[in-house]
N, C-alpha and C positions, 0 to 999 in steps of 0.2 A: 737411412735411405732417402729420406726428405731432403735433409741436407745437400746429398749428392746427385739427385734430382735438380735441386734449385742453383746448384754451383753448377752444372755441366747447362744447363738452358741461358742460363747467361754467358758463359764461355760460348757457346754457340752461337746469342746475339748478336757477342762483340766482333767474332772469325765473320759472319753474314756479311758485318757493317766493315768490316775491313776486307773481305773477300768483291765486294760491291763499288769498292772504291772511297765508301761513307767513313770518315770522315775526309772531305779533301784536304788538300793540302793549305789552303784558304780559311777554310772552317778550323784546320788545327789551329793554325797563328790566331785567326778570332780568338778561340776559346783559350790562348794561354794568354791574350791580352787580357781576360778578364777574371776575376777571383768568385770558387766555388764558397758561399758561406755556409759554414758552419758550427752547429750549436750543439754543445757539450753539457755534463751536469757538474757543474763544480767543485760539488763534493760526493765524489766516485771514485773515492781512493782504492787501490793504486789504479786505477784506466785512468781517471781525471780526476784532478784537485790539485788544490795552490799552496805553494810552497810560504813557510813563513816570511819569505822578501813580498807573498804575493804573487811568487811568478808561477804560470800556467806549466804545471807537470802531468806524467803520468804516461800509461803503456798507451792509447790510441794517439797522445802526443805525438810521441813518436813514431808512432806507424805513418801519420797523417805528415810529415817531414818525411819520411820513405816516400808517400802517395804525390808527393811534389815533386820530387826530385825524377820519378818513374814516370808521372803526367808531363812535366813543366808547366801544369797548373797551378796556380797560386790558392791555398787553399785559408780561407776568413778565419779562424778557427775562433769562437764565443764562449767562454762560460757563463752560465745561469743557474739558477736556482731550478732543481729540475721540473715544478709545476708550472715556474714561468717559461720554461724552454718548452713545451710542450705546446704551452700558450699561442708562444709566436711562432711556433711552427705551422701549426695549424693554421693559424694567422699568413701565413706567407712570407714570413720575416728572412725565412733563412732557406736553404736550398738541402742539406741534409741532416738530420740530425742523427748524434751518435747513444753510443750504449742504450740502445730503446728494445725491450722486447715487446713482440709480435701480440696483440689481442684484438679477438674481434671487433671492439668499438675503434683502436687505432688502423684497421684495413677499410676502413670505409675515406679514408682523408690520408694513407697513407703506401706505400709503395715500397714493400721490403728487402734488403739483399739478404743472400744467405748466411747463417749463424757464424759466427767465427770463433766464442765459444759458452761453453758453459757455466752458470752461475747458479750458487745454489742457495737456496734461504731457509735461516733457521730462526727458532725460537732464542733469546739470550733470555735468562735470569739468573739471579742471584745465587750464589750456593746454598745459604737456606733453606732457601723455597724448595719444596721437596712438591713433586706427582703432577709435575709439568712433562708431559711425556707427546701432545703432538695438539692441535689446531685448536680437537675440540675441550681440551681441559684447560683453556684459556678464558672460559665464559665466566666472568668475576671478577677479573685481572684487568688493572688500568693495563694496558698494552701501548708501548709507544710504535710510532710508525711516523716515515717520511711524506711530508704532503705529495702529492702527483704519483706514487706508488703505488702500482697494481695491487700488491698486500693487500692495501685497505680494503678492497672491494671484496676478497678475497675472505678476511678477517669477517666480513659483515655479512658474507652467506652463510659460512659458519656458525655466525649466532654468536659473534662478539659484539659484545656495542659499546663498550666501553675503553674508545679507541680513543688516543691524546696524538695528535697529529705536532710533527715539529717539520722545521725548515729542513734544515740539514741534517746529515749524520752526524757530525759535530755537536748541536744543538742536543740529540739522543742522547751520546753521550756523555755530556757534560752534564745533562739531567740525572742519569745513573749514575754521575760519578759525584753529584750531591745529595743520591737518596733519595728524590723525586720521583723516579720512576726505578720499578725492580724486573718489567721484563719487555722486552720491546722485539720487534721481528724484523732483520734485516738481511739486506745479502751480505753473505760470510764474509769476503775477501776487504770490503766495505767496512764493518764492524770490528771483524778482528784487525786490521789496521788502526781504526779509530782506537779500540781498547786497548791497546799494546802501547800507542805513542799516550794514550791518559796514563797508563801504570795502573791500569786495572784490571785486566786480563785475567788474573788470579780469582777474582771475586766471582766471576761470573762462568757459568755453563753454558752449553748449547746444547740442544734437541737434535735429532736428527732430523737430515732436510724435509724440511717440508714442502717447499716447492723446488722443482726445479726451470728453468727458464735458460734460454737461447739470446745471447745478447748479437742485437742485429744493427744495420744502419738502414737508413728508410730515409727516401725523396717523397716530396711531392706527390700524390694520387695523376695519372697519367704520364709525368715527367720521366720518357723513356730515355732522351740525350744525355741526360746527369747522370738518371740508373746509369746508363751505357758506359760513360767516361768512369764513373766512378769504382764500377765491376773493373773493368779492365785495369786500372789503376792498381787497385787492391792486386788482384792478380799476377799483377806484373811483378812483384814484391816476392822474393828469393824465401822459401818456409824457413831455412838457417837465420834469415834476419830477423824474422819475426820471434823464431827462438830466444836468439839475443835480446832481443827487448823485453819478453816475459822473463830470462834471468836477471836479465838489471834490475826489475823489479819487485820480483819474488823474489832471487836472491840468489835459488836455485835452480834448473833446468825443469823446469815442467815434465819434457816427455823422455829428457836421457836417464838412466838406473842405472848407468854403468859403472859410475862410479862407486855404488855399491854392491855392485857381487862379490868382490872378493871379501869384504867385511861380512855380507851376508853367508859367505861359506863358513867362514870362522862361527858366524853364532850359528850357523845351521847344526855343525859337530854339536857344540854345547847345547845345543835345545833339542838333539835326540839322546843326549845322555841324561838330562831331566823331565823329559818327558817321557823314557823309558821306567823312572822312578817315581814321577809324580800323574802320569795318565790317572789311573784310578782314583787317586782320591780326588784331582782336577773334575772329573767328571760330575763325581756325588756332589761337591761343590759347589760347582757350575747347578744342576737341575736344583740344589734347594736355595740357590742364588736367585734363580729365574723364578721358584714356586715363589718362594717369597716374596720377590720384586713383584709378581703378578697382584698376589693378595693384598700387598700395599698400596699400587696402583688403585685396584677396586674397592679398597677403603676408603682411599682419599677424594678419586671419583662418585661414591656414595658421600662422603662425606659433604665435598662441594654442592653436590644438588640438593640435598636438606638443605643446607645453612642457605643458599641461595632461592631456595622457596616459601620460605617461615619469614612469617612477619615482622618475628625480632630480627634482632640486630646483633650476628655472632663477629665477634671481634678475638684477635690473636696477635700480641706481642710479643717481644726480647723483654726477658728480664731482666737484662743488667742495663740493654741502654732504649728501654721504652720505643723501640721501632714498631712501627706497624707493620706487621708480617701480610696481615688479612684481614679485612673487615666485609662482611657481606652486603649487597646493592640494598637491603632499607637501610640502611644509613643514610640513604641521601632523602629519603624520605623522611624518619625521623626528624634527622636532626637539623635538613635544611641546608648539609653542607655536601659535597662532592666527595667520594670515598677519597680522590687522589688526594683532595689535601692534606686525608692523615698521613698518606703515605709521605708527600712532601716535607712536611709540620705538625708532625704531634701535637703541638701546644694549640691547633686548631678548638681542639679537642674543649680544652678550655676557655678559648673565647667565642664558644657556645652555649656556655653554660651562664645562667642568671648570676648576676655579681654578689646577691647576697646569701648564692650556694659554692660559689667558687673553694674557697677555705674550707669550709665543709667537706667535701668534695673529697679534697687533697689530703686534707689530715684520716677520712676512713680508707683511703686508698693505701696511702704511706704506711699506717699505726697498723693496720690486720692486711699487709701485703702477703705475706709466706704464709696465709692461715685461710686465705680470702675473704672476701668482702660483697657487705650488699648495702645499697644507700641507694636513697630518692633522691632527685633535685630536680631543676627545673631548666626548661633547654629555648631559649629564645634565638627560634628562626629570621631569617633574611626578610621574613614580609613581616615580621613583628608579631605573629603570634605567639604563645606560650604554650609548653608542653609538659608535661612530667613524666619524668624516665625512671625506672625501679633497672639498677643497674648491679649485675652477679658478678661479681670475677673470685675465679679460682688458678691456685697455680698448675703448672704441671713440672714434672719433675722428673729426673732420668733415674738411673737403676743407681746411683750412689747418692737418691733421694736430695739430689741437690736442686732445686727452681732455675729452669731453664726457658722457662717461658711462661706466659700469663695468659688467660682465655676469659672470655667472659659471654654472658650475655645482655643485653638492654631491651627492656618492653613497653612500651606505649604505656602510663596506667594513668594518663590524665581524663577518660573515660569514667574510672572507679575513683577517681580522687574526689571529678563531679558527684556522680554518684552518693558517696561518703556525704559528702556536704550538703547536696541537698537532702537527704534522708534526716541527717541531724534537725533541717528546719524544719524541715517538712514534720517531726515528731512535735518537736516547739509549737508550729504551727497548729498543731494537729489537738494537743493539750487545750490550746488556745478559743477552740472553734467547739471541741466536744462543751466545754462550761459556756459557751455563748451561745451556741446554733437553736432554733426555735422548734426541731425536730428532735423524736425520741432517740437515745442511742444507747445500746447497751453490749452487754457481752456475755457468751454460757460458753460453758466448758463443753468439752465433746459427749458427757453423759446427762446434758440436760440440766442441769446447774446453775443458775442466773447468778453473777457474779460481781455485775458493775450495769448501774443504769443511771443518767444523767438526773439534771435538776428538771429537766422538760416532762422526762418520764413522771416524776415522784408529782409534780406539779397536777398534772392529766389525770394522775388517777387518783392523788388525794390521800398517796402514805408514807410511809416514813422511807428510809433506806430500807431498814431490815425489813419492814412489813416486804418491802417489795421485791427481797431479794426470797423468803421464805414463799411468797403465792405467784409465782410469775405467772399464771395461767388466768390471774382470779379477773383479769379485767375483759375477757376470750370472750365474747358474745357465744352463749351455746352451741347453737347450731354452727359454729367455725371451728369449734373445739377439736370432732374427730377430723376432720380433715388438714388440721393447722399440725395434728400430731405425726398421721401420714404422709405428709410432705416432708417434716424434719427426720423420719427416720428414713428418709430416701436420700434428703441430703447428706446428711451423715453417713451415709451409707457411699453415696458417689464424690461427696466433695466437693463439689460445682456450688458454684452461687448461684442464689435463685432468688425470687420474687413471689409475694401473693399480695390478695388482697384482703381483709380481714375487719370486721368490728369491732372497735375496744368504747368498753364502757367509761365514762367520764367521772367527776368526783356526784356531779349531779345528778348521775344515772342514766344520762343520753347517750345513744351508742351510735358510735361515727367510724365511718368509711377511713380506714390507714394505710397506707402501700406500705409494705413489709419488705425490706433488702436483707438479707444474711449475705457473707463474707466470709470461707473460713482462712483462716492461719496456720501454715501447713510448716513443718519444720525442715530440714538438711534431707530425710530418708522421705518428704510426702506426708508424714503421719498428720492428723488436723488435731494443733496442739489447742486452739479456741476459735470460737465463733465469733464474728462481729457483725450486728445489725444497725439497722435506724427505722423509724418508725416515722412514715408522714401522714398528715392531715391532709385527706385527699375528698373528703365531705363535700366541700362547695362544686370539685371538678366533676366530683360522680355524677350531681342533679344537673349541673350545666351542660356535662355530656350528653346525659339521657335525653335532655332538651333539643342539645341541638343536633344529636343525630334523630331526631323526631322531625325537625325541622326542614335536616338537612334529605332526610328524606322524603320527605316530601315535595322539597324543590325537586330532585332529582326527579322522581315520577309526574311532575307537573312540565316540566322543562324536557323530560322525554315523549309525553305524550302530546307536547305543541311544538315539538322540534324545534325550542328554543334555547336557545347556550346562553350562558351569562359571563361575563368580564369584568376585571378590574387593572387599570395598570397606574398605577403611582410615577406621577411624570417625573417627580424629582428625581428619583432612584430608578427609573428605567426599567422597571419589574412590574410583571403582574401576574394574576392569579386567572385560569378558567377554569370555567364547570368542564364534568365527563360529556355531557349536550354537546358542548361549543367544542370540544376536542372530537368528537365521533361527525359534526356537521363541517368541521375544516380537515380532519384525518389526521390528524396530530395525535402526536402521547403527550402524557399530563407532563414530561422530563423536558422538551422542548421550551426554546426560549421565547418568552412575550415579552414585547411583541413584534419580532423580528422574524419569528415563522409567522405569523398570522398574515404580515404585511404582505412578506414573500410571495405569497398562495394569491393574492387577490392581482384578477386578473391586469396584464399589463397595461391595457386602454383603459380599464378604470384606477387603476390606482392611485396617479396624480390627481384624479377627481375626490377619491375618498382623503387623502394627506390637507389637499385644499379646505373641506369639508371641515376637517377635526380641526385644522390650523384657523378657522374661520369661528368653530364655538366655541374655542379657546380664547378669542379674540373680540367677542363679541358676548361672549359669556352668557349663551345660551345654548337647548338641546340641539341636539341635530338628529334627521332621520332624512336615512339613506337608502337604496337598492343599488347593489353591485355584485358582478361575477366572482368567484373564486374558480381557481385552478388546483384541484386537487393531488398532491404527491400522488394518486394513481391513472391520471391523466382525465377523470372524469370534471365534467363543469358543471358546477352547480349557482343558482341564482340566490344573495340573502339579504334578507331586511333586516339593516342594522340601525338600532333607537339607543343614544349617550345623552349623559348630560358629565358636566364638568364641576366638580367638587373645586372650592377655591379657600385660602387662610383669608385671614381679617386683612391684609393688604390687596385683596382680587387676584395674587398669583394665583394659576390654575396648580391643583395638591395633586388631585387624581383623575382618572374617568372611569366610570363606570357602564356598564350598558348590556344590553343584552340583544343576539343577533338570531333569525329565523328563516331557516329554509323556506323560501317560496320557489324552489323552483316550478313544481308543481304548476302552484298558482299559474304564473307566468306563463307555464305551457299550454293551461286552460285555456288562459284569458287569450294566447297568441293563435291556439286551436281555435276558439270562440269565434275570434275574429276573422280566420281563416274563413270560419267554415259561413258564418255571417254573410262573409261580400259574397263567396260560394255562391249561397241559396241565393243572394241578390239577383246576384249576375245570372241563374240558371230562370230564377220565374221573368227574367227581363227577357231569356230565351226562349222560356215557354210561350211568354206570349206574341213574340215577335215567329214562334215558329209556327203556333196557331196561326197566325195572321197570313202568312207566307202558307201555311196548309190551305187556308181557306182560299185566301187567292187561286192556288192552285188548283185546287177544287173546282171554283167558278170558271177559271178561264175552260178547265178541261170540261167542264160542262157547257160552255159557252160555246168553245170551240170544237167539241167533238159532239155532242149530247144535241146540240142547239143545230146545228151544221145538218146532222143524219134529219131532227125534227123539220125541219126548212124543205129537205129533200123529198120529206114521205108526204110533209104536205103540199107539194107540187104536184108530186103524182095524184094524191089522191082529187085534186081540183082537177088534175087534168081528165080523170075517169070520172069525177060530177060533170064535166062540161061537156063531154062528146055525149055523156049519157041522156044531158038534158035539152038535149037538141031535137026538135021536132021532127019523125018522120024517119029519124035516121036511125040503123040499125048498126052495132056495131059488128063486127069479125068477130069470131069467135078467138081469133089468132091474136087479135090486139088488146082483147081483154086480158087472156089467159099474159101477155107482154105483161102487160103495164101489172096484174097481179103480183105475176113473178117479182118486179121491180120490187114494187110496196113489202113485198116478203122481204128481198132482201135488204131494206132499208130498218123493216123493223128488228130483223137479226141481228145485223152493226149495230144498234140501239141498243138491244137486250148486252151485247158484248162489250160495250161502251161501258153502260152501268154495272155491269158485273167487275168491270176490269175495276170502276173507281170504289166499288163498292169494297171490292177487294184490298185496294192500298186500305182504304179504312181501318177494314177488320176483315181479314180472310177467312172464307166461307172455311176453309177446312179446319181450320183450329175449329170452329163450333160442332164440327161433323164427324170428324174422324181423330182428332186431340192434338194436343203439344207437339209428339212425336212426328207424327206427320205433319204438321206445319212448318216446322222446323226443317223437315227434308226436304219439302214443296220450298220454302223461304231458298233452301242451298239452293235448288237446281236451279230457279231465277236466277240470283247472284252467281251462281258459276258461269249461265248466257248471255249474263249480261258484261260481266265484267272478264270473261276467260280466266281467272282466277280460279283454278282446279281447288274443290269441295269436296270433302268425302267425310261420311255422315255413317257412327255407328252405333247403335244401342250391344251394350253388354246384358249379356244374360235375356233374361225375357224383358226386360224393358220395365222403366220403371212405371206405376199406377199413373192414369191419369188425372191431371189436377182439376180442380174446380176452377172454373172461370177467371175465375179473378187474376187467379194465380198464373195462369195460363198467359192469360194476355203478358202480367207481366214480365214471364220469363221469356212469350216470344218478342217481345220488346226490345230486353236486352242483347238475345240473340242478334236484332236485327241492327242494335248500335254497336255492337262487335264486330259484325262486320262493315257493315260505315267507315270504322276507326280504321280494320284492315286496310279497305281499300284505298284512304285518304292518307296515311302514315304510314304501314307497317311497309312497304315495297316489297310485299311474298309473292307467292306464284302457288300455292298450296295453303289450303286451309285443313286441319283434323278436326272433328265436332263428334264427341262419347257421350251417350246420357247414359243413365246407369243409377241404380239404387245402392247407397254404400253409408251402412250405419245406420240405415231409419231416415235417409235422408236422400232427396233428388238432388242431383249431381251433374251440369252441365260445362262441360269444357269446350271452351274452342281454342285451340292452336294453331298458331300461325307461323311458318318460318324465314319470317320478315327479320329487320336490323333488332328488334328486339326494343318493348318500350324503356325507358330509363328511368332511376328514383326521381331526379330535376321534374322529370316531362310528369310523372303522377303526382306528385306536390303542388305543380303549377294550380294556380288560382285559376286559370285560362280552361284548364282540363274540364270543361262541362261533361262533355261525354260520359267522362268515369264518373261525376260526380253523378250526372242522374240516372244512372244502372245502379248505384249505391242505394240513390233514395227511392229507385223502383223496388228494390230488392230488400231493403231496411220497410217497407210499409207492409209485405205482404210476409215480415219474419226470418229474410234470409239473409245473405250476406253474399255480397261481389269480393272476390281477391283476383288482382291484376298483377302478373309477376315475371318480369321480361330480361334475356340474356341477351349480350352483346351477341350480334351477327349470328344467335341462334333461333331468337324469334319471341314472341308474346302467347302468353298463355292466361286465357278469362276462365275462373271457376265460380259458375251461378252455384250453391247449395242451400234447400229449402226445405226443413221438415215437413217431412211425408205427411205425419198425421195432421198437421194444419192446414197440405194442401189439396189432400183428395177431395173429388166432386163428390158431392152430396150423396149422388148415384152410388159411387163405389162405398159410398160407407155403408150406406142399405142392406147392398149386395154381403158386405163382410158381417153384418148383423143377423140376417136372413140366413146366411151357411153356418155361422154357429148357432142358431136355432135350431 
């Protein structure tokens, strides 16, 4: 249906473009002035391929001499090599190319006509070669195939990889037809041509199709006027001619049968007179034909994927003339050479074998041929190394026990050959070392039996052989005794090698520290056929141990308790060693490399300083001591003082460094605290005093000028009421006294309220009179009239005890610099103010919902303010915390233990009620 789809859409085209007027008459003569080119595969017999003069034959030949004659186009016609015709097409070289079927990667660059016919492709091999039955039982199989052939691709999704690519179909079969290659995949019409003019046709089978495929011609990607001319050309061309040309070439009529019905009648009669007498047993035949055929099939398909999955190397010949039928994909591993070229060349075979096993070889092959044969030798691959091959053949043989074929296997056993050899020295060796080595060595049977003990043993403990093969216990330090017996009946019991450590008495009577090794010797089933031990002298290591893990613990708990690490790095070699101190103060494991992590970790602005440093005592050949950041793998920073000196050989090269490094960050933050808090206090008594001064002033002038001012007024009047008084004769009004009194009153009122008012910024009468509390509320309602800044003031609960004086002042103090701070920074409009008792402790909050102070702004050195509610608050026991949200506002928490700050008075009181 595709087909006739794509022939009717182009028929259509071409009626469009001739219904249209397209092509004119102007455009015809152009286009038969000029020649279509095209490119053919050369050897595509019978469609294309070249005669022995060389000259250009074949069925699209001829069609394409029809397509001239029907156009009076001139048509190029090219033979190539079909990968390179594919090449320049692609290329642009030529205008159509023929016999191409259709696949996705050639519709991207190419433009198809519709099929004109079909082509089928099969398997060829050898009649031998038996369970070749369709794509996938080719995986093993040298497979020949034409270069540029879709096959290939085809072959290789399959799971063949062992494809041998040739030029032409010519080239294929010249290869099969000298035993090179045994099965190769081509189209039919191609192959059986080839095969038939070699005279080899007879040797070889064929599969059934395995692909089938649509031979088409194809232009140019867009090139609609060629497609065009070229469909209608074709077209134009009588089906009876095209007939005639597939008979010239096949021989016969492709689509006529006429010619045989009437022979077909004749054998129809005689094929229903034998198949009226042969049906039945034909049948039973046929099914144990096919059961058969199947289980042979899945023998030989089991069979192929063993031999192609195993390591060795199965190999299958002719017995009478050494062909290679099969040999499995490690062969090319083994031996270094490519399976084809046994297939090619047997005698490969042999000039891969080492020359002075060649003979060898040959004669165990030849001499036990019909009996089989197994021989070692040795197989020298293409990159020159050396192998040894342990090689089986056996024959096989048909049912009149004749050898008809030869099989074998070959194994890798240059592994165990080594093996072999070095065990031999390795006993040599081994003989060698037990009568020389300076350590005990001996041997007991599995029931306790001392058997064999060196000259070191007999030497150490001062007996003979036999003494010391009859007391092996006698040299046991007592107290080792039962436990030295409990452990061997555990090993002998489990079989594991093990270790202790144990006292053995000397000839002098001194008993010394021995690391004990036992070995056992286990035979083919496991069983432990004997023991093997050695006996070391481990005396000096035990007290050097004990020492220096005395030692070394003791640096550890000295170096953990001053947070100091110690180092060493050996410059020649680029290694060094740190304490668990210096790995827990840089955060390292002991596994890390020195000193390439140490470097890493220190911070990037100092590190050129510390490299300078060490490059400097190296150079100058003295210590160095240093302070520098590190940067810790968990992002944390820490500050250390690190103190080296430089080890140097008898020439001044520097050998190693040594040194040890000490967290100060601490320190550092003390001493940065220290000084913080130092200019602090500086800069706050520079304010105290400067604000004394500024009070005082204040003070004065307001007594100057309001105090001084009201005193000037009262004593006017009062002079003016001595002087009318002291006037002779004269009486005053009773109206002008009661005046000028009034006056004098109200002059001394403004007076009294003058000095209340300063007396009050001083210290406010009501803190002393009615407490904290209401000072605190008296202080809000000021600063709310003064400043419009809405205050709202609330004690929780009853209200906490009032304080003693002291205390008082200073938390109305800080109240009163809290609000200060408000007014001068915070830009609120509401203050919140809680006193409240919580925990045993006075509790004052003021809240504000200003921008909110900042960590920057309470750090600053500038901040007096915070700083002195701290130290009003730090003198009388309490603590200030200032802690402020962006554009939610600032919050001050005074908190002051109760019992340190009650008035005298309230403690009386609480004394008195529990009386």
């Amino acid at each position: 249906m595709a087909f006739a789809d794509r022939k009717w859409r182009w028929c259509l085209v071409v009626s469009l473009a001739l219904l249209s007027g397209w092509p004119s008459l102007t455009a015809q003569r152009a286009r038969r002035s000029r020649a279509i080119r095209v490119v053919i595969d050369v050897d595509y017999a019978p469609y294309s391929f070249q005669s022995s003069e060389g000259k250009l034959q074949g069925i699209v030949i001829d069609q394409w001499i029809l397509w001239e004659k029907k156009t009076g186009i001139r048509a190029e016609v090219h033979a190539l090599q079909w990968a390179e015709a594919l090449d320049d097409m692609r290329a642009g070289e030529f205008d159509v190319i023929e016999n191409i079927f259709e696949t996705p990667e050639r519709r991207k660059y190419l433009d198809f006509t519709a099929p004109y016919t079909t082509v089928k492709a099969s398997i060829f091999f050898r009649n031998e070669i038996s369970g070749i039955t369709g794509i996938a039982s080719l995986k093993g199989f040298p497979v020949g195939a034409k270069a540029g052939d879709q096959h290939i691709q085809r072959l290789k999704e399959a799971g063949v990889t062992t494809i041998i690519v040739f030029e032409s179909y010519d080239d294929i079969v010249e290869a099969a037809k000298q035993r090179k290659i045994n099965v190769f995949v081509a189209d039919e019409p191609a192959a059986l041509y080839r095969l038939n003019k070699a005279h080899i046709a007879s040797e070889f089978r064929r599969s059934a199709p395995i692909f089938h495929d649509q031979l088409r011609r194809a232009v140019r990607k867009g090139d609609v006027e060629t497609m065009a001319v070229l469909t209608s050309g074709f077209l134009a061309i009588d089906r009876n001619e095209l007939t005639k040309i597939d008979e010239k070439w096949f021989g016969t009529s492709i689509n006529d049968y006429s010619r045989y019905l009437v022979w077909a009648g004749y054998v129809a009669v005689a094929a229903l007179l034998l198949i009226a007498v042969l049906a039945a047993w034909n049948r039973t035949l046929r099914r144990r034909i096919l059961q058969r055929t199947a289980a042979l099939r899945e023998s030989e398909e089991r069979f192929r994927q063993i031999a192609e999955n195993i390591r060795e190397v199965f190999w299958l010949t002719s017995f009478d003339s050494a062909r290679t039928l099969y040999v499995s994909p490690a062969y090319e591993e083994l031996y270094g050479q490519s399976p084809e070229s046994l297939y090619w060349d047997p005698r490969s075979f042999f000039e891969a074998l080492h020359p002075e096993d060649r003979i060898r070889v040959a004669e165990a092959m030849h001499k036990n041929g019909e009996l089989g044969f197994e021989v070692e030798y040795r197989v020298v691959r293409s990159d020159g190394s050396v192998r040894w091959i342990r090689d089986r053949g056996f024959p096989i043989r048909d049912e009149a026990e004749r050898v008809y074929r030869y099989a074998g296997i070959a194994e890798d056993i240059t592994e165990w050959k080594r093996a072999a050899d070095a065990l031999k020295e390795a006993e040599d060796r081994v003989r060698l070392i037990i009568d020389t080595i300076p350590a005990m060595v001996w041997s007991l049977r599995p029931d306790g039996v001392l058997d064999f003990v060196n000259q070191r043993w007999l030497d150490y403990v001062g007996v003979s052989f036999e003494e010391a093969l009859q007391g092996p216990m006698r040299a046991l330090h007592t107290d080792d005794v039962s436990r030295t017996l409990c452990r061997w009946r555990d090993d002998n019991a489990s079989g594991q090698p093990s270790q202790d450590e144990v006292r053995l008495r000397r000839a002098d009577g001194e008993y010394r520290w021995f690391l004990i090794r036992t070995v056992p010797l286990t035979d083919e089933d496991g069983k432990i056929v004997k023991w093997y031990g050695t006996s070391t002298d481990i005396e000096d290591r035990k007290r050097a141990e004990e020492k220096l893990a005395r030692s070394e613990h003791q640096l550890v708990e000295a170096q953990s308790t001053a947070h100091v690490g110690s180092w060493e790095w050996d410059v020649r070699a680029n290694v060094g060693t740190w304490s668990e101190e210096y790995c827990r103060l840089f955060g390292l494991r002991p596994s890390d490399t020195f000193p390439d992590e140490a470097l890493s970790l220190i911070h990037p602005d100092d590190r050129d300083r510390v490299l300078k440093t060490a490059d400097r005592a190296m150079n100058r050949r003295e210590p160095y001591e240093i302070d520098y950041r590190i940067v810790r793998k968990d992002g944390s920073e820490r500050v250390v003082h690190s103190i080296a000196n430089v080890s140097r050989d008898e020439t001044g090269a520097p050998i190693r460094f040594f040194g040890a490094t000490q967290d100060v960050t601490d320190l550092k933050r003390a001493e940065a605290d220290l000084n913080i808090t130092t200019e602090q206090m500086r800069a706050l008594s520079v304010r105290l005093r400067s604000t004394r001064e500024e009070e005082g002033i204040r003070i004065a002038r307001e007594i100057h000028d309001e105090v001084g001012a009201t005193l000037t007024s009262l004593r006017w009047e009062v002079e003016g009421i001595k002087k009318k008084l002291s006037e002779p004769g004269k009486v005053l009004p009773a109206a002008d006294v009661n005046e000028k009194v009034a006056t004098t009153l109200d002059l001394i009122d403004t007076l009294i309220s003058e000095i209340r008012r300063i007396a009050s910024d001083l210290r406010p009468v009501v803190l002393d009179v009615l407490g904290v509390k209401e000072a605190i509320e008296w202080q809000a309602q000021e600063f709310q009239a003064r400043t419009g800044i809405s205050v709202h003031c609330d004690s929780i609960g009853t209200g906490p005890a009032d304080l003693n004086p002291e205390h008082a002042t200073a938390v109305f103090r800080i109240f009163q610099e809290a609000l200060t701070n408000t007014l001068r920074h915070a830009q609120a409009t509401r203050v919140d103010v809680t006193m409240e008792e919580e925990a045993g402790a006075y509790v004052l909050k003021i809240r504000d919902n200003g921008r909110g102070i900042t960590e920057q702004e309470k750090a600053r050195p500038s901040s007096l303010g915070l700083l002195g509610m701290r130290e009003r608050a730090g003198l009388i026991g309490g603590e200030v915390d200032v802690a402020g949200v962006s554009l939610q506002g600032t919050t001050v928490t005074v908190r002051l233990p109760i019992a340190a700050a009650c008035s005298e008075k309230d403690r009386d009181s609480t004394r008195r009620a529990h009386v």
